[in-house]
C-alpha positions in Angstrom: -86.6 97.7 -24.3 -85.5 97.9 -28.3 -82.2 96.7 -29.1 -81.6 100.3 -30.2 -82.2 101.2 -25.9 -86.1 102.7 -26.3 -88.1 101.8 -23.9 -91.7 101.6 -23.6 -94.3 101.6 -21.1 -97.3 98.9 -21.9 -99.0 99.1 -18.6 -99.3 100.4 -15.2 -100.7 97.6 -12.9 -102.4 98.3 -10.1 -102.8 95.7 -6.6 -104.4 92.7 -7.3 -103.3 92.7 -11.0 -101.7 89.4 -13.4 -98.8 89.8 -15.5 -97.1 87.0 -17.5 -100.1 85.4 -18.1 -99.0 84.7 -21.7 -97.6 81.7 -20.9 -100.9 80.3 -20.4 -101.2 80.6 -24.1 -97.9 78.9 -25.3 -96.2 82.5 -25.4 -92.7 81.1 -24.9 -90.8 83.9 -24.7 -91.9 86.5 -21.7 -92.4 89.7 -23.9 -91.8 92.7 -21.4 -90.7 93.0 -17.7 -92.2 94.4 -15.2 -90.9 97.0 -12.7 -92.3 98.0 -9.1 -93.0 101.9 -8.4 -93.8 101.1 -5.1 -93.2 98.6 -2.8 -94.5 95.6 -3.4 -94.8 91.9 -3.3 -95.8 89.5 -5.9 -97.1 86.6 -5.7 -95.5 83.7 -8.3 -98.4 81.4 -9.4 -96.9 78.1 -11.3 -98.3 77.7 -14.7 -99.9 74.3 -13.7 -101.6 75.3 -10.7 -103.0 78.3 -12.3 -104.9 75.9 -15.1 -106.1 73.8 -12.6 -107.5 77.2 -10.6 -109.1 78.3 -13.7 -110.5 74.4 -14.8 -111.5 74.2 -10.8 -112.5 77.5 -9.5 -115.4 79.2 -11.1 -114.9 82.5 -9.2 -111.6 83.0 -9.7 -112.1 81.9 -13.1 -114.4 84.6 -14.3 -112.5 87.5 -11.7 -109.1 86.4 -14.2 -111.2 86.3 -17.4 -112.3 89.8 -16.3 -109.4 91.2 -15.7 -108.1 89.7 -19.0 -111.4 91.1 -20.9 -110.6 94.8 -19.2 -106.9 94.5 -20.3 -107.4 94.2 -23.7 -109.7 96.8 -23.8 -107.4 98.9 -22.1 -104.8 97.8 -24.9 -107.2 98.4 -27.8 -107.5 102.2 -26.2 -104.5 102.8 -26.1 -103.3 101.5 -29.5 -106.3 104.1 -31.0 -104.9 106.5 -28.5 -101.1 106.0 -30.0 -102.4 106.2 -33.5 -105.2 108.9 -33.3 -104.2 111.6 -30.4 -102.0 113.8 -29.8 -99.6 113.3 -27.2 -101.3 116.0 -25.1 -104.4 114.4 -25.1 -102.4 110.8 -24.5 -101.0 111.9 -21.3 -104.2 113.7 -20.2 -106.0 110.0 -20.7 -103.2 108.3 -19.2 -103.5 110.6 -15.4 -107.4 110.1 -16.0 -107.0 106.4 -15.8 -104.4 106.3 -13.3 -107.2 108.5 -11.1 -109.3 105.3 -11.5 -111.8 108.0 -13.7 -114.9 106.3 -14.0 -114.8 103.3 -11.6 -117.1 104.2 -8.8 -117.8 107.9 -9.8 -114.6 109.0 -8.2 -110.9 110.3 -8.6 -107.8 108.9 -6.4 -105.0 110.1 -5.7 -102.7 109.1 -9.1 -99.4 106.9 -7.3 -96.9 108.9 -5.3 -94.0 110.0 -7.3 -94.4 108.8 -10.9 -91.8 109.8 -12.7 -91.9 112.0 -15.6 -90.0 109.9 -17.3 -92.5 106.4 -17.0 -95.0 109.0 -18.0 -93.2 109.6 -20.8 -92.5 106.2 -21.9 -96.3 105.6 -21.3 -97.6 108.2 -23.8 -95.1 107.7 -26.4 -92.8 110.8 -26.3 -90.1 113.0 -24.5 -89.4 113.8 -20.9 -89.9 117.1 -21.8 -92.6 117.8 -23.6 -94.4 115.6 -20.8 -92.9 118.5 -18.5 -94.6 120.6 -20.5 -97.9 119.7 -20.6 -98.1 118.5 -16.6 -96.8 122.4 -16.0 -100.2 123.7 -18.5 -102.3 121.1 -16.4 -101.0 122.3 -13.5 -101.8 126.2 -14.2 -104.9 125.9 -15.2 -106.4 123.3 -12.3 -106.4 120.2 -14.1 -104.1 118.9 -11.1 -102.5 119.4 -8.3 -98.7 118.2 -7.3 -97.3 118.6 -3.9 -95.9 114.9 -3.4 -98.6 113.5 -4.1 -100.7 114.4 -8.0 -104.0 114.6 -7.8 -106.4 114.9 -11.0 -109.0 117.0 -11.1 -112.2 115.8 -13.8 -111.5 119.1 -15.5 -108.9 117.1 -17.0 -111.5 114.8 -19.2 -112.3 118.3 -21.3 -108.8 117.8 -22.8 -109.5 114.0 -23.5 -113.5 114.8 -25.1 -113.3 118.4 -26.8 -109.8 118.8 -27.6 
């Protein structure tokens, strides 16, 4: 949140995800907060014991370095998303990845009752122009909504040849 009361939406994490890990790199400040859109519980992990788990424990080691590897990624996407696409396209990448599109060949359904405005706050504009384009999905079979949205891989012809 700005001091001016904007508020943004870095990530969406998914079960078995790490947040706050940027204390392991002297970031003394936490940077962001992180809200539950489902029921959930967290697991705390003291800073110490997670340096000695990733000194001591190879496999978990390499699964956190992974996840860390994929997150940037996912950040470097989305900053040439934010600087090179419209907010159309944005949003359609944004569903597409919270499908899972392209782990294991196969679409999920996108988490119950996301709010059109953390969707908004994702993708880096209004409420309503979100509305919109979730409506013109919608019409032409890109997804499905009945308490539940569902993607279709139609939806990726927004993201490639728009």
């Amino acid at each position: 949140m700005s001091r001016h009361g904007k508020a943004g939406v870095i990530a969406i994490l998914g079960a078995g995800d790490f947040f706050g890990e940027g204390c392991l790199a002297g970031q003394p400040l936490h940077m962001g907060s992180a809200i539950a859109l489902v029921e959930s519980t967290v697991l705390r992990i003291e800073k110490q014991i997670m340096i000695r788990m990733i000194h001591d424990e190879p496999t978990f080691a390499e699964m956190f370095t992974t996840f860390l590897l994929s997150r940037n990624i996912q950040f470097e996407g989305d900053l040439v998303d934010q600087l090179f696409n419209s907010s159309e396209r944005r949003l359609a990448r944004v569903l597409l990845l919270l499908a899972n599109f392209g782990k294991e060949g196969k679409l999920e359904p996108v988490i119950p009752r996301i709010s059109q405005d953390v969707l908004a706050a994702k993708v880096g504009t209004t409420r309503s122009r979100i509305n919109a384009f979730m409506n013109k999905f919608r019409k032409v079979g890109f997804i499905e909504y009945n308490g539940e949205l569902k993607v279709h891989s139609g939806l990726l012809n927004v993201v490639v040849y728009d």
